[in-house]
C-alpha positions in Angstrom: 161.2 -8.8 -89.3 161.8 -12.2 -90.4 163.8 -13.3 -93.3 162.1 -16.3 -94.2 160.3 -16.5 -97.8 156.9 -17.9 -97.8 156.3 -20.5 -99.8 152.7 -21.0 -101.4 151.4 -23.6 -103.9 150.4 -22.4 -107.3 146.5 -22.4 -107.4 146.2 -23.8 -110.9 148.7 -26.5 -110.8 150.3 -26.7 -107.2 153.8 -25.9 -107.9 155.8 -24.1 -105.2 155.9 -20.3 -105.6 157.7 -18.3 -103.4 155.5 -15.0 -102.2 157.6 -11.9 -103.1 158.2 -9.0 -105.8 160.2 -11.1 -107.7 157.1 -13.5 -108.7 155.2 -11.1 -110.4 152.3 -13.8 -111.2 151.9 -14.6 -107.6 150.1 -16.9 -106.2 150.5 -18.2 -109.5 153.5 -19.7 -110.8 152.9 -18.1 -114.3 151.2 -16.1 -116.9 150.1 -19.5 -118.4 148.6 -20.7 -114.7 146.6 -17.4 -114.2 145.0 -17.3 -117.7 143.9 -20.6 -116.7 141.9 -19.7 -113.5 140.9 -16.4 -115.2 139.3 -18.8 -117.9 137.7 -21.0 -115.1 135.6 -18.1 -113.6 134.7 -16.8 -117.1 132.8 -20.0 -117.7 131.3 -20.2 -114.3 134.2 -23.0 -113.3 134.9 -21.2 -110.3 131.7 -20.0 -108.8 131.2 -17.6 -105.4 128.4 -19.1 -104.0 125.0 -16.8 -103.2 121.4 -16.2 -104.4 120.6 -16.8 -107.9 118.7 -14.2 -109.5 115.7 -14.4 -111.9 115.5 -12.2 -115.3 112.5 -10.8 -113.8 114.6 -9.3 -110.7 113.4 -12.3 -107.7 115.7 -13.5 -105.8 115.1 -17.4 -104.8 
């Protein structure tokens, strides 16, 4: 197995964060970072991208 840490940049703010048990925000750097994107999908920020649905249940 290889020793190596992998490295990965934080996906809030971009800092390095190494990718192991010790980081226990991973792939965030922080608690801070991860409320952050958290808050971004709550308020449609961050979107997965798909049909939109009507009230009335149609599909466009």
């Amino acid at each position: 197995m290889n020793d190596s840490a992998i490295e990965v940049a934080c996906p809030t703010c971009g800092k390095s964060v190494t990718w192991d048990a010790a980081h226990k925000w991973r792939p965030f750097c922080s608690e801070r970072c991860k409320l952050i994107d958290l808050g971004d999908w709550l308020t449609e920020e961050h979107r997965i991208a798909g049909d939109t649905e009507n009230p009335d249940g149609e599909r466009h």
